[in-house]
N, C-alpha and C positions, 0 to 999 in steps of 0.2 A: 318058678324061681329062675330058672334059666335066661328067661324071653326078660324077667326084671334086671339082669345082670347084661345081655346086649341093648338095654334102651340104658342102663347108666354110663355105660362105656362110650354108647354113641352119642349121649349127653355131653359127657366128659370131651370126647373125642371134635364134639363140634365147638366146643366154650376153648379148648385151646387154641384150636384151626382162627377162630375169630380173633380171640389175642396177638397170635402171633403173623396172621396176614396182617395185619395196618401198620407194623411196624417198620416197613420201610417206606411206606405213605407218610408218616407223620418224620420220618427222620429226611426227608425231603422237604417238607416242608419248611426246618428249621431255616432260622434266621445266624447272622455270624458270630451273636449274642450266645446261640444257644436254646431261644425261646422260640416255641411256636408261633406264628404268627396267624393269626386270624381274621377275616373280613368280618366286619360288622352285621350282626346279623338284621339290626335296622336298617334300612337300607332308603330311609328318605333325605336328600341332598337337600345340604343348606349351603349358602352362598355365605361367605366373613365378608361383613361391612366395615366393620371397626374394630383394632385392637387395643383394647383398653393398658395391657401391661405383657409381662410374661406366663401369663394363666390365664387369663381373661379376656373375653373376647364379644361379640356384637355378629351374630348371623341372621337372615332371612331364610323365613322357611318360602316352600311354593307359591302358600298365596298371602306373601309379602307380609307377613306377621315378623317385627324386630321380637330377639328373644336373645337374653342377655347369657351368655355361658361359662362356668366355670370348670375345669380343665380338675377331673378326679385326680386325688394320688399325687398329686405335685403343688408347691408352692414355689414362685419366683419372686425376687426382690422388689418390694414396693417402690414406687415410682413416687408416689407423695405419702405426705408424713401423714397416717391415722392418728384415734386416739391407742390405738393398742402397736403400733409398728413405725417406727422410722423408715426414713428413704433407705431403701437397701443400696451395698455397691454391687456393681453392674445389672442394675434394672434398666437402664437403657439398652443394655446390649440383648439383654434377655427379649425385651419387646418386640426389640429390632429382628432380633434371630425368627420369633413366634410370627412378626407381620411376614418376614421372607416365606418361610414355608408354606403359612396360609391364609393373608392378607388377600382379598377381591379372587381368592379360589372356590372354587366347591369341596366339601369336605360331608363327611360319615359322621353322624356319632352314635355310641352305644353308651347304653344308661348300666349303672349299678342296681345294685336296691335303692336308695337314696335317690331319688329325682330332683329335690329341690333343696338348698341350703335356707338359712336363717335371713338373707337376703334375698329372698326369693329368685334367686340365680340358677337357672338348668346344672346341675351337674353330669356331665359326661366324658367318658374318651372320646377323642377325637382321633380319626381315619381320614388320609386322603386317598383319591379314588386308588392311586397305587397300591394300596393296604397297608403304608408308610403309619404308624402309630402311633400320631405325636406327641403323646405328653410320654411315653417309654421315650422318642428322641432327644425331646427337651430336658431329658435327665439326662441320657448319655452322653449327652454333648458338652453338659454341664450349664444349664441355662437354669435350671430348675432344679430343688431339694425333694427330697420326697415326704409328704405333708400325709396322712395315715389317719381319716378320719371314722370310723364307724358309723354304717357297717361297710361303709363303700370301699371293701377292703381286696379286691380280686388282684389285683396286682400287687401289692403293695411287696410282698418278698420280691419281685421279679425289680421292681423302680429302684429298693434299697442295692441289691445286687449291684444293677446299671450304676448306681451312683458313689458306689465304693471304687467299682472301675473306673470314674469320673475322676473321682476325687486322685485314685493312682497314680492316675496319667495326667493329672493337674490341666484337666480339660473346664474352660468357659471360666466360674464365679472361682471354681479351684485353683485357680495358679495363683 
Protein backbone atom coordinates (compact mmCIF):
# COMPACT_ATOMS: atom_id res chain seq x y z
CA UNK A 1 0.00 0.00 0.00
CA UNK A 2 2.81 2.15 0.72
CA UNK A 3 4.98 1.74 -2.63
CA UNK A 4 1.04 2.37 -4.34
CA UNK A 5 0.83 5.87 -2.49
CA UNK A 6 4.76 7.16 -3.65
CA UNK A 7 4.07 5.94 -7.36
CA UNK A 8 0.62 8.25 -7.20
CA UNK A 9 2.19 11.12 -5.58
CA UNK A 10 5.06 10.94 -8.04
CA UNK A 11 2.47 10.59 -10.63
CA UNK A 12 0.72 13.44 -9.33
CA UNK A 13 4.08 15.29 -8.60
CA UNK A 14 5.16 14.80 -12.38
CA UNK A 15 1.60 15.74 -14.29
CA UNK A 16 1.89 19.20 -12.26
CA UNK A 17 5.81 19.82 -12.76
CA UNK A 18 4.73 19.43 -16.77
CA UNK A 19 1.74 21.84 -16.37
CA UNK A 20 3.31 24.29 -14.81
CA UNK A 21 6.90 24.38 -16.70
CA UNK A 22 5.43 25.43 -20.38
CA UNK A 23 3.83 28.25 -18.89
CA UNK A 24 6.29 30.73 -19.42
CA UNK A 25 7.19 28.95 -22.82
CA UNK A 26 3.87 29.68 -24.14
CA UNK A 27 3.36 33.24 -22.31
CA UNK A 28 6.42 34.09 -24.55
CA UNK A 29 5.32 33.14 -27.11
CA UNK A 30 2.19 35.38 -27.16
CA UNK A 31 1.35 37.76 -29.77
CA UNK A 32 0.17 41.76 -28.80
CA UNK A 33 -3.39 40.21 -29.44
CA UNK A 34 -3.01 38.04 -26.85
CA UNK A 35 -3.07 34.73 -28.92
CA UNK A 36 -0.51 32.30 -29.38
CA UNK A 37 0.90 32.26 -32.44
CA UNK A 38 1.92 29.16 -34.29
CA UNK A 39 3.91 28.11 -37.32
CA UNK A 40 2.21 26.09 -39.70
CA UNK A 41 2.82 22.68 -39.14
CA UNK A 42 2.58 22.06 -43.14
CA UNK A 43 5.38 23.26 -44.11
CA UNK A 44 5.33 23.21 -48.18
CA UNK A 45 5.73 26.73 -49.75
CA UNK A 46 3.62 28.06 -52.26
CA UNK A 47 4.45 31.07 -54.40
CA UNK A 48 0.69 33.79 -54.79
CA UNK A 49 0.33 34.33 -58.46
CA UNK A 50 -2.76 36.20 -58.58
CA UNK A 51 -5.13 37.88 -56.23
CA UNK A 52 -8.43 37.44 -57.05
CA UNK A 53 -10.19 39.74 -54.10
CA UNK A 54 -9.71 40.14 -50.33
CA UNK A 55 -9.95 36.18 -49.62
CA UNK A 56 -9.05 34.75 -52.40
CA UNK A 57 -6.11 34.03 -54.05
CA UNK A 58 -4.01 32.08 -56.98
CA UNK A 59 -0.76 30.18 -55.73
CA UNK A 60 1.94 27.68 -57.25
CA UNK A 61 2.91 24.81 -55.60
CA UNK A 62 6.66 23.18 -56.27
CA UNK A 63 6.01 21.54 -59.33
CA UNK A 64 4.14 24.55 -60.83
CA UNK A 65 0.59 23.09 -60.29
CA UNK A 66 -1.95 26.58 -60.29
CA UNK A 67 -4.32 25.96 -57.22
CA UNK A 68 -6.99 28.34 -56.53
CA UNK A 69 -7.23 29.34 -52.43
CA UNK A 70 -9.70 30.35 -50.33
CA UNK A 71 -8.61 32.14 -47.04
CA UNK A 72 -10.72 30.01 -43.90
CA UNK A 73 -12.73 32.04 -41.24
CA UNK A 74 -12.92 35.31 -43.09
CA UNK A 75 -14.99 36.96 -45.78
CA UNK A 76 -13.97 40.39 -47.69
CA UNK A 77 -16.16 42.54 -49.80
CA UNK A 78 -17.00 41.40 -53.20
CA UNK A 79 -15.25 43.08 -55.95
CA UNK A 80 -18.06 42.03 -58.61
CA UNK A 81 -21.71 41.60 -58.27
CA UNK A 82 -22.78 37.59 -57.89
CA UNK A 83 -25.93 36.10 -58.05
CA UNK A 84 -25.91 35.75 -54.13
CA UNK A 85 -23.65 39.16 -53.12
CA UNK A 86 -23.37 42.71 -54.38
CA UNK A 87 -20.13 44.67 -55.02
CA UNK A 88 -19.20 45.28 -51.32
CA UNK A 89 -17.70 48.93 -50.16
CA UNK A 90 -13.94 48.74 -49.73
CA UNK A 91 -13.25 45.52 -51.68
CA UNK A 92 -10.82 47.33 -53.51
CA UNK A 93 -8.97 48.22 -50.58
CA UNK A 94 -9.39 44.89 -49.14
CA UNK A 95 -7.56 43.30 -52.34
CA UNK A 96 -5.09 45.81 -52.36
CA UNK A 97 -4.28 45.52 -48.62
CA UNK A 98 -4.33 41.15 -49.31
CA UNK A 99 -1.97 41.78 -52.84
CA UNK A 100 0.65 43.93 -50.30
CA UNK A 101 1.04 41.45 -47.87
CA UNK A 102 1.19 38.46 -50.26
CA UNK A 103 1.16 39.24 -53.71
CA UNK A 104 4.38 37.36 -55.86
CA UNK A 105 5.61 36.18 -51.91
CA UNK A 106 5.99 32.76 -50.72
CA UNK A 107 3.66 31.86 -48.16
CA UNK A 108 2.46 28.68 -45.57
CA UNK A 109 -0.68 27.23 -45.52
CA UNK A 110 -2.40 24.98 -43.01
CA UNK A 111 -5.70 23.19 -43.81
CA UNK A 112 -8.69 22.66 -41.27
CA UNK A 113 -10.89 19.67 -41.44
CA UNK A 114 -12.53 21.06 -44.62
CA UNK A 115 -10.11 20.97 -47.53
CA UNK A 116 -12.13 21.96 -50.27
CA UNK A 117 -15.41 24.17 -50.65
CA UNK A 118 -18.48 23.79 -52.99
CA UNK A 119 -16.27 25.41 -55.63
CA UNK A 120 -13.64 23.40 -55.46
CA UNK A 121 -11.36 26.00 -53.84
CA UNK A 122 -8.43 24.89 -51.32
CA UNK A 123 -9.44 26.19 -48.06
CA UNK A 124 -6.71 27.19 -45.86
CA UNK A 125 -4.94 29.62 -43.35
CA UNK A 126 -2.55 31.24 -44.72
CA UNK A 127 1.28 32.08 -42.98
CA UNK A 128 4.03 34.09 -44.18
CA UNK A 129 7.40 32.65 -43.72
CA UNK A 130 7.60 35.32 -40.64
CA UNK A 131 4.71 33.25 -38.99
CA UNK A 132 2.57 36.59 -39.77
CA UNK A 133 -1.18 34.82 -39.86
CA UNK A 134 -3.05 36.35 -42.47
CA UNK A 135 -6.29 35.95 -42.54
CA UNK A 136 -6.16 36.79 -38.13
CA UNK A 137 -4.31 40.10 -39.91
CA UNK A 138 -6.82 40.75 -42.55
CA UNK A 139 -9.49 40.84 -39.67
CA UNK A 140 -7.62 43.10 -37.37
CA UNK A 141 -6.83 45.37 -39.66
CA UNK A 142 -10.31 45.53 -40.66
CA UNK A 143 -10.04 44.19 -44.29
CA UNK A 144 -12.12 41.26 -43.66
CA UNK A 145 -15.43 39.99 -41.57
CA UNK A 146 -15.31 36.96 -40.00
CA UNK A 147 -17.31 34.36 -42.11
CA UNK A 148 -17.76 30.90 -39.60
CA UNK A 149 -18.38 28.00 -41.78
CA UNK A 150 -18.43 24.35 -40.36
CA UNK A 151 -16.46 22.52 -39.41
CA UNK A 152 -13.62 24.67 -40.28
CA UNK A 153 -14.21 26.39 -37.14
CA UNK A 154 -10.48 26.61 -35.15
CA UNK A 155 -10.30 29.99 -35.01
CA UNK A 156 -13.15 31.40 -35.35
CA UNK A 157 -13.64 32.85 -31.48
CA UNK A 158 -10.11 34.20 -31.72
CA UNK A 159 -11.16 36.27 -35.70
CA UNK A 160 -14.62 37.40 -33.85
CA UNK A 161 -12.46 38.83 -30.83
CA UNK A 162 -9.97 40.51 -33.50
CA UNK A 163 -12.92 41.95 -35.29
CA UNK A 164 -14.91 43.59 -32.39
CA UNK A 165 -11.40 45.35 -31.72
CA UNK A 166 -11.61 46.23 -35.44
CA UNK A 167 -14.76 47.35 -35.40
CA UNK A 168 -13.73 49.69 -31.94
CA UNK A 169 -11.06 51.30 -33.31
CA UNK A 170 -13.10 51.92 -36.61
CA UNK A 171 -10.15 50.13 -38.43
CA UNK A 172 -10.28 49.29 -42.58
CA UNK A 173 -14.42 48.57 -43.86
CA UNK A 174 -15.19 49.90 -39.98
CA UNK A 175 -14.82 53.53 -40.17
Amino acid sequence: MKTLKQVLFAFVAILCLNIALPAPYIKAQTNKTGFRDKKPVHQTIYFVTKVIDGDTFWVQDISGNEIKVRMIGIDAPELKKTNRKEVGRFARESKNYLSKLILRKKIYLKFDIGKSDQYRRTLAYVYLPNGTFVNEKMVREGYATVMTVPPNVKYSGKFLILQQQARNSRRGLWR
